[in-house]
C-alpha positions as CSV (number, residue, x, y, z in Angstrom):
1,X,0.0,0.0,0.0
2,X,1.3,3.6,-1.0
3,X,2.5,5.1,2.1
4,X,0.5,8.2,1.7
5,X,-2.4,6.7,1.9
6,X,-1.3,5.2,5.6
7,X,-0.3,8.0,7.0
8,X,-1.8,9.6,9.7
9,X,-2.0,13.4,10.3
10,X,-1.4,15.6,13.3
11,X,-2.7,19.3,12.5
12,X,-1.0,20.9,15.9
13,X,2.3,18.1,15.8
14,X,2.8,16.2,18.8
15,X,4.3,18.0,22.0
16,X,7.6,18.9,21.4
17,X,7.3,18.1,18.0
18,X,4.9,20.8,16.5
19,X,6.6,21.1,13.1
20,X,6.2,17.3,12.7
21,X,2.4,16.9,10.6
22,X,2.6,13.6,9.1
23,X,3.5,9.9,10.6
24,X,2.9,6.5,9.2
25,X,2.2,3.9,11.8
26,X,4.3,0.7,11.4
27,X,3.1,-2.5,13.1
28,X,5.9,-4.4,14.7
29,X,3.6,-8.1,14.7
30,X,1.6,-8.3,10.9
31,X,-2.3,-7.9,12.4
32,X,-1.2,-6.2,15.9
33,X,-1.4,-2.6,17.0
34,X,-0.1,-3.7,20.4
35,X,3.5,-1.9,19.6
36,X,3.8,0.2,16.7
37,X,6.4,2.4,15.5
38,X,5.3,5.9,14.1
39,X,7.6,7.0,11.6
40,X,7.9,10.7,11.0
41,X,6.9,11.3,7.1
42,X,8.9,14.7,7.2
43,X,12.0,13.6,9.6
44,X,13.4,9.9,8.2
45,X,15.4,10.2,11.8
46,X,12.7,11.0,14.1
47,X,10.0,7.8,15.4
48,X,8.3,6.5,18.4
49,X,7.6,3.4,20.0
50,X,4.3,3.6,20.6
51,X,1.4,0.9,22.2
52,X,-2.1,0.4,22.6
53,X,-3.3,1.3,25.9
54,X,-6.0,-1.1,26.1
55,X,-3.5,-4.4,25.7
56,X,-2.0,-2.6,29.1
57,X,-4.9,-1.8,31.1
58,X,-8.3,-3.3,29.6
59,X,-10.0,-0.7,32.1
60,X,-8.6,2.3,30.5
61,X,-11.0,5.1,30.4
62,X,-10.2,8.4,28.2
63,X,-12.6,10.9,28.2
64,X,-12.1,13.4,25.2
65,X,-13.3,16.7,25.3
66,X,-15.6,18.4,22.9
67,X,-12.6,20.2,21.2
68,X,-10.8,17.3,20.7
69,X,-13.8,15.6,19.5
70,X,-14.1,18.6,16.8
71,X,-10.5,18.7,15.7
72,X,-10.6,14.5,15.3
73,X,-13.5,15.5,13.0
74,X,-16.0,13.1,14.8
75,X,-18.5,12.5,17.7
76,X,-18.2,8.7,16.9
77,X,-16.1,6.9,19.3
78,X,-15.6,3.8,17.6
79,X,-13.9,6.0,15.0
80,X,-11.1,6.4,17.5
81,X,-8.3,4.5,18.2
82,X,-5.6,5.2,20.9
83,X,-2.1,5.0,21.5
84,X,0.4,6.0,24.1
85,X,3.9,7.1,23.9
86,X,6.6,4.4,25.1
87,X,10.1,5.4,26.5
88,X,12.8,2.1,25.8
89,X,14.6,1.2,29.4
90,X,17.4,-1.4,29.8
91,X,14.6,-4.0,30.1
92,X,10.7,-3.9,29.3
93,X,10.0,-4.1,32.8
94,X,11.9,-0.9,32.8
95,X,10.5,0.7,29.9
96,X,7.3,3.5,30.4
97,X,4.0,4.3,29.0
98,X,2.7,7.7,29.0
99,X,-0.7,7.3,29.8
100,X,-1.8,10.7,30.6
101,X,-1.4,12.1,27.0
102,X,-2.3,9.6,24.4
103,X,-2.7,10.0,20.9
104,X,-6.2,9.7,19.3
105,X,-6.4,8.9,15.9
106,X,-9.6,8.9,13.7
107,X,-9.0,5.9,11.3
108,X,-11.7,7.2,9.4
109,X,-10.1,10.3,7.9
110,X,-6.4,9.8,9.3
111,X,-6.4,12.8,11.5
112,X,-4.9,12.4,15.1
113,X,-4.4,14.7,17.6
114,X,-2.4,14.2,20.6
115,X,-4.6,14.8,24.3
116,X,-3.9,15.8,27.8
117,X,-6.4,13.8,29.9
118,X,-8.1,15.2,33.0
119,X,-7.8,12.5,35.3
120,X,-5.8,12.2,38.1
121,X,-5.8,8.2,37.3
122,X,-3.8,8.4,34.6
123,X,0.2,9.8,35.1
124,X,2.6,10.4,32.4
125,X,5.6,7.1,33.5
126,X,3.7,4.6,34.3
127,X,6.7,1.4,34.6
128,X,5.5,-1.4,32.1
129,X,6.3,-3.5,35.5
130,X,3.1,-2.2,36.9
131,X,0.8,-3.9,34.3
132,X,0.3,-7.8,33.5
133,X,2.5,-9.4,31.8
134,X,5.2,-6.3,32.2
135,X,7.9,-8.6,33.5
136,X,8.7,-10.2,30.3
């Protein structure tokens, strides 16, 4: 598939990265969006590991506001996929998960946007440790 049709595209950037529009999601496991990559379109040298939240904690709860709703370009939910940003350590049990600002992209029209949540639930290094299977 021609990769600009894949990618994915981030009208404000990501924080810290607000020049950077356009990322293509690369799947690690063929069928899996439990660890992705997303490759900058604009930067060959800039990417993130990034996972889905839900393969960490099933009872994870965003709650969008009406703005981000708006810019997504939908009130449809199950338009919306989410993602969170990973930081590498040593080991995986090392490794973090931001889970406080995900990414939120609409699959239907490939725009994302990346959130701030309002919940004091959610923190922004969460240890992969602290989830199931996080020893691996």
């Amino acid at each position: 598939m021609d990769k600009e049709m894949e990618y994915i595209e981030f009208e404000e950037g990501i924080f810290g990265f607000e020049g950077q529009k356009k990322f293509i999601p690369i799947m690690l496991e063929e069928d899996s969006d439990a660890v992705l990559y997303l490759q900058s379109l604009e930067d060959e040298e800039l990417s993130f590991v990034i996972m889905n939240p839900f393969m960490l904690k099933e009872d994870y709860d965003p709650v969008l506001s009406e703005e981000d709703y708006k810019a997504l370009g939908t009130s449809n939910v199950g338009d919306l996929s989410y993602y969170v940003f990973c930081v590498v350590g040593n080991t995986v049990g090392e490794s973090k998960v931001n889970l406080k600002c995900p990414i939120v992209v609409n699959h239907v029209n490939r725009k994302a946007r990346q959130v701030i949540l309002d919940s004091k639930e959610y923190g922004f290094r969460h240890l992969l440790k602290e989830f199931k299977g996080g020893e691996a």
